[in-house]
N, CA, C and O atoms as a DFTB+ gen file, in Angstrom:
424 C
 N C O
     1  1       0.818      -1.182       0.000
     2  2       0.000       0.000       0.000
     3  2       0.871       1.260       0.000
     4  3       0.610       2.263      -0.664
     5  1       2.312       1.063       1.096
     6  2       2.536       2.225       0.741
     7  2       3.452       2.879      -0.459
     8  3       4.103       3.922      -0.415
     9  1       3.297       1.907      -1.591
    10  2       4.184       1.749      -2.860
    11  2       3.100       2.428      -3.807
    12  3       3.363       2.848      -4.934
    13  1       2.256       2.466      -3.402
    14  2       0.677       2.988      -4.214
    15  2       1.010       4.661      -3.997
    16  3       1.103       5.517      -4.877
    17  1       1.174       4.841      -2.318
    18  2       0.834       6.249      -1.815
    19  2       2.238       6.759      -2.442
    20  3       2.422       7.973      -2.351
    21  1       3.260       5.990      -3.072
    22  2       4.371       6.891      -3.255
    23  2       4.039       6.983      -4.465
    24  3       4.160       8.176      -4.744
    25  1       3.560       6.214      -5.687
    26  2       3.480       6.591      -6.622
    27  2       2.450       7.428      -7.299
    28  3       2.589       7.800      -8.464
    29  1       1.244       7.770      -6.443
    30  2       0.431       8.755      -6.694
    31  2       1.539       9.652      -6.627
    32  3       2.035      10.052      -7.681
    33  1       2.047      10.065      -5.393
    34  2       2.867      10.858      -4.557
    35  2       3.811      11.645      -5.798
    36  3       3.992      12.862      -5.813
    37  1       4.225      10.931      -6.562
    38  2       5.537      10.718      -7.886
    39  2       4.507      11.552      -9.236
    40  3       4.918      12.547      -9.834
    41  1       3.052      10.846      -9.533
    42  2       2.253      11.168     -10.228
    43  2       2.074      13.075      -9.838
    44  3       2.279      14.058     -10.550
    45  1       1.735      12.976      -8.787
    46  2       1.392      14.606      -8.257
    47  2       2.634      15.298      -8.585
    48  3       2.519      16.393      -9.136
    49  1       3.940      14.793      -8.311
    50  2       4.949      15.875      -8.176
    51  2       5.392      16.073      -9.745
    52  3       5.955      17.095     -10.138
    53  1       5.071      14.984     -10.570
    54  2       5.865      15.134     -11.627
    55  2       4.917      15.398     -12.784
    56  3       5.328      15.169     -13.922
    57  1       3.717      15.846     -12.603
    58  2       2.423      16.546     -13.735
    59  2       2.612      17.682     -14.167
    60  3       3.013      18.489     -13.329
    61  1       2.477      18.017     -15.115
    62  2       2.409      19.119     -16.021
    63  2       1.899      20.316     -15.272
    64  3       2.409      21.436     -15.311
    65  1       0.806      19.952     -14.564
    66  2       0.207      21.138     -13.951
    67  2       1.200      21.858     -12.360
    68  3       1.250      23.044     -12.032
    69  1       1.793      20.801     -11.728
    70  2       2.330      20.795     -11.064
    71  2       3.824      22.165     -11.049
    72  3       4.390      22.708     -10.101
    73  1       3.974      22.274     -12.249
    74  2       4.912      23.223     -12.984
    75  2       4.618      24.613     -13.260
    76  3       5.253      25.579     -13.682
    77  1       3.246      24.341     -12.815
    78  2       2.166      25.795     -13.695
    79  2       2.544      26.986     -12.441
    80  3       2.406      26.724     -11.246
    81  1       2.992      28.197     -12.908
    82  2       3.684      29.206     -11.990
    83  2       2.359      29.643     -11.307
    84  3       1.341      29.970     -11.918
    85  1       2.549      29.594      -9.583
    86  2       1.709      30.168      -8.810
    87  2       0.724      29.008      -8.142
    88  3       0.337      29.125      -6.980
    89  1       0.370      27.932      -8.936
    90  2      -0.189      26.494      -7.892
    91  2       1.097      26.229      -7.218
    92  3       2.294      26.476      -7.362
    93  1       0.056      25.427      -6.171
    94  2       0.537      24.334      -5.574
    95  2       0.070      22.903      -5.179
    96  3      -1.060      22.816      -5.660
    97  1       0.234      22.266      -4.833
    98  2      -0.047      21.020      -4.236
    99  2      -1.540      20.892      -4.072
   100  3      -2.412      20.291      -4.699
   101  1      -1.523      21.786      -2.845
   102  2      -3.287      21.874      -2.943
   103  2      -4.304      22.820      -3.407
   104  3      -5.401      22.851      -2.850
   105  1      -3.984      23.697      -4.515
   106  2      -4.767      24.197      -5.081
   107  2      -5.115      22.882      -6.326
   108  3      -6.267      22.823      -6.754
   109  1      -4.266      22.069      -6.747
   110  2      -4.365      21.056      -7.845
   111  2      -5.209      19.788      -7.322
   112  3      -5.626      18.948      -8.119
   113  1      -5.374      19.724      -6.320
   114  2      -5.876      18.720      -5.103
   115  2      -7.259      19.418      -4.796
   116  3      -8.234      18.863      -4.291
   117  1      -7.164      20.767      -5.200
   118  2      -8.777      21.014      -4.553
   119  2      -9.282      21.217      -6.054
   120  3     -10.500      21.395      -6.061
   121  1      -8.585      21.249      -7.609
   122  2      -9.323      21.712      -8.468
   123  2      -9.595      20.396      -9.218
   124  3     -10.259      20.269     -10.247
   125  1      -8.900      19.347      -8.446
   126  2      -9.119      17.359      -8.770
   127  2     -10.619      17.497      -8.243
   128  3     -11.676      17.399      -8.867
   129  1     -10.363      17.766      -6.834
   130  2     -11.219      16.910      -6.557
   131  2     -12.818      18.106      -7.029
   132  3     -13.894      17.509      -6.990
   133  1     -12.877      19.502      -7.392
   134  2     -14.385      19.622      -7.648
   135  2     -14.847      19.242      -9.078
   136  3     -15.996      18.834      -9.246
   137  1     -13.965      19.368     -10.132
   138  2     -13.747      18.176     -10.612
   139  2     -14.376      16.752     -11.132
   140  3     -15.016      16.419     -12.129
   141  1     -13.798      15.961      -9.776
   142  2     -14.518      14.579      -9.435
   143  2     -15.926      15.038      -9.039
   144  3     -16.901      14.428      -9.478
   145  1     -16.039      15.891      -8.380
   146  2     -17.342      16.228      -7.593
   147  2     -18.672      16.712      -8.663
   148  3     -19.858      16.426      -8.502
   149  1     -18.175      17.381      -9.583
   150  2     -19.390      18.097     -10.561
   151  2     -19.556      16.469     -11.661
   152  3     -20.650      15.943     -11.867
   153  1     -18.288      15.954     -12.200
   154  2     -18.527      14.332     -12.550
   155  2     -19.637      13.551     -12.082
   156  3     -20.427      12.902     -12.768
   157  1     -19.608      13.680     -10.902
   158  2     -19.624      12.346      -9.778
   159  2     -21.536      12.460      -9.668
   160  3     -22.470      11.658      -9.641
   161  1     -21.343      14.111      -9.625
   162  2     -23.078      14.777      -9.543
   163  2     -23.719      14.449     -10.551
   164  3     -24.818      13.919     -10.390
   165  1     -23.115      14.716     -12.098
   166  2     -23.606      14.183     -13.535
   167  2     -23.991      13.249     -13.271
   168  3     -25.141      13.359     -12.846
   169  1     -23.483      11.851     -13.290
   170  2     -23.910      10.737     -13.132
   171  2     -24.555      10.419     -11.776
   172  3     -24.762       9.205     -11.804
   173  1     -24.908      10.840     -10.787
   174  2     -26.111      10.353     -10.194
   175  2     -27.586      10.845     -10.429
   176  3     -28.634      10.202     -10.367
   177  1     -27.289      12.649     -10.819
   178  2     -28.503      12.557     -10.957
   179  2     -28.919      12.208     -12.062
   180  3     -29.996      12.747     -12.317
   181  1     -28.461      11.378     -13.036
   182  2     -29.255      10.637     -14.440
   183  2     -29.673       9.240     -14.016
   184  3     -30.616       8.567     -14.433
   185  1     -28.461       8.861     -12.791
   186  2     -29.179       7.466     -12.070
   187  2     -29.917       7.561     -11.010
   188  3     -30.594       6.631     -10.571
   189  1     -29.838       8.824     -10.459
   190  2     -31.164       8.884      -9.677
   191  2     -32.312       9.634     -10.684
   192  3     -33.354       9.720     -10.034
   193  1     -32.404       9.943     -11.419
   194  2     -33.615      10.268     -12.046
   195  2     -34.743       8.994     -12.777
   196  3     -35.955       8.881     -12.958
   197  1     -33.489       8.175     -13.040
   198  2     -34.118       6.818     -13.759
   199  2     -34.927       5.900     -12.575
   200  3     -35.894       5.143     -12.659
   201  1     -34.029       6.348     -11.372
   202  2     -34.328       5.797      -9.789
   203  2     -35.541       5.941      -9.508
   204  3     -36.399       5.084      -9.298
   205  1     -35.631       7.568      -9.505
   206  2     -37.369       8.133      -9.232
   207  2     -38.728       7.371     -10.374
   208  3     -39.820       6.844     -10.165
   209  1     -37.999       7.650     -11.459
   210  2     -38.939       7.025     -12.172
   211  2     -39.275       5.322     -12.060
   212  3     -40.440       4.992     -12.285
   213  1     -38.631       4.627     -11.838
   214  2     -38.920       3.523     -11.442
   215  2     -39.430       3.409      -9.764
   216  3     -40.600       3.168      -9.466
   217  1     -38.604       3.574      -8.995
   218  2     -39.566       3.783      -7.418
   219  2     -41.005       4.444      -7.629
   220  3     -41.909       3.870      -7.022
   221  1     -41.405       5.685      -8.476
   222  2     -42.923       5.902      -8.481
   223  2     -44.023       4.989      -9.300
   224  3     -45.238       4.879      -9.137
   225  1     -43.107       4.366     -10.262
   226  2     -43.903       3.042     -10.608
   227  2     -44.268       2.219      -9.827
   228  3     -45.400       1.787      -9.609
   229  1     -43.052       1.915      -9.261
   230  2     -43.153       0.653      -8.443
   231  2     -44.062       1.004      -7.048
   232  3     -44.264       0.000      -6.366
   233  1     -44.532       2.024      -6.614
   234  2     -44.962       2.913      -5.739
   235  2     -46.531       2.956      -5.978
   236  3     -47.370       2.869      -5.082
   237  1     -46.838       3.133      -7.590
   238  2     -47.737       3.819      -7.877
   239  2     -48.962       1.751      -7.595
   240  3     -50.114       1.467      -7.267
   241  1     -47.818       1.038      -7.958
   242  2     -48.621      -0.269      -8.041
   243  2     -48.512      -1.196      -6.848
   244  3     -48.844      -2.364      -6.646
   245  1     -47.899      -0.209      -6.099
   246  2     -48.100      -1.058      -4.363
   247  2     -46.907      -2.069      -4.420
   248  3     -46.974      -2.820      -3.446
   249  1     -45.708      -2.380      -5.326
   250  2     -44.771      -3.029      -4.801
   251  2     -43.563      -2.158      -3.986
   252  3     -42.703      -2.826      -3.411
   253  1     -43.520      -1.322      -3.953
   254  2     -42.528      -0.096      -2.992
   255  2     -43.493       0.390      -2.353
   256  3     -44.716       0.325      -2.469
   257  1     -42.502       1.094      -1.376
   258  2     -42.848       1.873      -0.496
   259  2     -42.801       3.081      -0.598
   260  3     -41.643       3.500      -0.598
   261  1     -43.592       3.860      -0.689
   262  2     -43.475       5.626      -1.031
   263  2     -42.308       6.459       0.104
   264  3     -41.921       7.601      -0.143
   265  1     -41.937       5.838       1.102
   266  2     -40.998       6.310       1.517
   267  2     -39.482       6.021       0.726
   268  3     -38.648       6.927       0.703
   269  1     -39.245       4.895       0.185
   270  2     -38.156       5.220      -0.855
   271  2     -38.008       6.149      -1.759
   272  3     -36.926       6.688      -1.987
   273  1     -39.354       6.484      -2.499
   274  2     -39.173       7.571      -3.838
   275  2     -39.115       8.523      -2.631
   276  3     -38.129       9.225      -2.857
   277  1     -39.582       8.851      -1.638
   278  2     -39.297      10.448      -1.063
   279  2     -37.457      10.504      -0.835
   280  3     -36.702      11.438      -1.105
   281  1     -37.142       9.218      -0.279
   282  2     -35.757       9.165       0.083
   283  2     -35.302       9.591      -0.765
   284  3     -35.146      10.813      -0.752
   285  1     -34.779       8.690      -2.129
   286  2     -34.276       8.940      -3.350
   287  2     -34.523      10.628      -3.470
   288  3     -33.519      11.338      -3.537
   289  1     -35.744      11.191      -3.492
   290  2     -36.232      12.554      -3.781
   291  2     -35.326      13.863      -3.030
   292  3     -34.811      14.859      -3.539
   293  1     -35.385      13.367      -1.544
   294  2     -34.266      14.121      -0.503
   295  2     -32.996      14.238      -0.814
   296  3     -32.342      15.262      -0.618
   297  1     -32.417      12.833      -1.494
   298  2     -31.310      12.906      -1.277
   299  2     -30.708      13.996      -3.180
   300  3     -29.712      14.685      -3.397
   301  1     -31.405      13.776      -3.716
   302  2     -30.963      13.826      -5.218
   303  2     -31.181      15.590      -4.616
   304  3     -30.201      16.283      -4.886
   305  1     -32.288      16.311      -3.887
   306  2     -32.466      17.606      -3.756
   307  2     -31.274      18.379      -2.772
   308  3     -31.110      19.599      -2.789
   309  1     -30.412      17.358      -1.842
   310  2     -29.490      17.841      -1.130
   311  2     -27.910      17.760      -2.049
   312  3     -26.992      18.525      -1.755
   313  1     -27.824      17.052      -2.817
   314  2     -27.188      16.888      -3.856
   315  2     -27.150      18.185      -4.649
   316  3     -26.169      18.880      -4.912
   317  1     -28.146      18.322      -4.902
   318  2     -28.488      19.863      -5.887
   319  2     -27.829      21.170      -5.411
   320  3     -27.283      22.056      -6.069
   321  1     -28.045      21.036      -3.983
   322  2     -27.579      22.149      -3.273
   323  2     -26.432      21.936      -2.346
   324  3     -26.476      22.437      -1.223
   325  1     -25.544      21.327      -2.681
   326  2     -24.334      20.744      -1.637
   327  2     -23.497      22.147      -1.705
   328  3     -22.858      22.552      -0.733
   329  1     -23.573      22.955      -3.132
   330  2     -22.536      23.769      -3.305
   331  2     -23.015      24.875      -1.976
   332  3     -22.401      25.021      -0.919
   333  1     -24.293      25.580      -2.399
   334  2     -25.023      26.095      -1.354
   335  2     -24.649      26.166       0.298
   336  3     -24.246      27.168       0.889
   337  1     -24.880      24.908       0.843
   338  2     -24.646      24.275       1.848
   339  2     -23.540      24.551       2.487
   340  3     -23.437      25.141       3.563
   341  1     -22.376      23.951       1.552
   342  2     -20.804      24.768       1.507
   343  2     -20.797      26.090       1.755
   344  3     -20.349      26.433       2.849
   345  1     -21.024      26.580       1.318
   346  2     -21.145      28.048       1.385
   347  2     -21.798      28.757       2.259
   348  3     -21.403      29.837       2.697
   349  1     -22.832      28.200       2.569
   350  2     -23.888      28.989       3.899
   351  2     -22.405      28.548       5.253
   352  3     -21.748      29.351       5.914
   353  1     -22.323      27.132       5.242
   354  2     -21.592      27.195       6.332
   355  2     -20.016      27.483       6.244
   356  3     -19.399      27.707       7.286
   357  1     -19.524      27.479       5.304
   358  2     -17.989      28.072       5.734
   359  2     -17.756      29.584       4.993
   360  3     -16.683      29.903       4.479
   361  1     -18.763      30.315       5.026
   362  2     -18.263      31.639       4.253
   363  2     -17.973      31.812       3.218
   364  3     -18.370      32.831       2.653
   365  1     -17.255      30.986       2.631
   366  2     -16.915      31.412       0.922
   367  2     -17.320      30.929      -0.145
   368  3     -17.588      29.728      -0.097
   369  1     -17.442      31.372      -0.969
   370  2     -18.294      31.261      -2.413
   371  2     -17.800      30.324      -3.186
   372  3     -16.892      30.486      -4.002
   373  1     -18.488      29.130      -2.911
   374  2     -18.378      28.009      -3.523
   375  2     -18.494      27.338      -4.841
   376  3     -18.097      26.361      -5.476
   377  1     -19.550      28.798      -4.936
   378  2     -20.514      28.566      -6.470
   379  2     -19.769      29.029      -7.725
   380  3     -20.083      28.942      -8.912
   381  1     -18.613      29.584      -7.078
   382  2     -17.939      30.178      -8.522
   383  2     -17.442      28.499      -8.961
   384  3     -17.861      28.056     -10.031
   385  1     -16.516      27.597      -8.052
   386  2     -16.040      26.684      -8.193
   387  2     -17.039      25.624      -8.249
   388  3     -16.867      25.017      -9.306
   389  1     -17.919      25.177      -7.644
   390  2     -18.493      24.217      -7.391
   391  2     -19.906      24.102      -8.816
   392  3     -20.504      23.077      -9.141
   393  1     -20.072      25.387      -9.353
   394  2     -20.629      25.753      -9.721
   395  2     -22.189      25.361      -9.447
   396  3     -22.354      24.313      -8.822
   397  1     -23.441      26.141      -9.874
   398  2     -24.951      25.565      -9.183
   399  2     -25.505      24.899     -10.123
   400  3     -25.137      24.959     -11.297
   401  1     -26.647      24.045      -9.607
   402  2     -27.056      23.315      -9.953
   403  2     -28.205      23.760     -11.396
   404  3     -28.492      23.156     -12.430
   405  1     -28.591      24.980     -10.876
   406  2     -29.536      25.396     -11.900
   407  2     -29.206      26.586     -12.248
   408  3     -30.135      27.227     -12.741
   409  1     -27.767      27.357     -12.133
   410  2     -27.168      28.216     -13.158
   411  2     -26.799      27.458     -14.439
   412  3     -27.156      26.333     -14.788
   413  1     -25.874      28.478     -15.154
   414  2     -25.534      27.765     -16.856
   415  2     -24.092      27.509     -16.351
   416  3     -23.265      27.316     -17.242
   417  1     -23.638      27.475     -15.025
   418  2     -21.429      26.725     -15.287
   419  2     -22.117      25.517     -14.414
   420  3     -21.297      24.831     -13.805
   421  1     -23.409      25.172     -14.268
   422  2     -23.494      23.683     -13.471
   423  2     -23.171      22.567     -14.111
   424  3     -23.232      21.483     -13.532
């Protein structure tokens, strides 16, 4: 394992971006990971949308439970607003980076 953490370690130090005048370490580490994060959002809410639509079927004909489609419903709506969230609680403007859910850089 720790032959893994050195060669990320090797990967980070020796990237192109890594060279770029004025980053560092963790500005490249925080612009990975929102990133992964606006990715990561794409693809759930197309699999939670397919989610809803099947839980209200399955809902609508008495094999689910209407408390799943609300679940699914909560969670896909806290999702929406994570950038928000960020931002109400640590002060800074998340939304430039994180961008929103129902602006045009989402």
């Amino acid at each position: 394992m720790k032959l893994v953490y050195l060669a990320l370690a090797m990967l980070l130090a020796t990237s192109t971006e890594g060279f770029a005048a004025g980053t560092t370490a963790f500005d490249i580490v925080q612009k990975k990971g929102i990133e992964l994060f606006k990715n990561v959002k794409t693809v759930i809410f197309i699999l939670g949308g397919f989610g809803l639509v099947g839980l209200a079927v399955g809902a609508i004909f008495g094999s689910v439970k209407w408390k799943w489609f609300a679940s699914l419903a909560i969670g896909l709506v806290i999702l929406a607003i994570a950038s928000s969230i960020i931002t109400y609680f640590t002060d800074v403007n998340t939304t430039a980076n994180f961008g929103d859910t129902l602006g045009a850089n989402g």
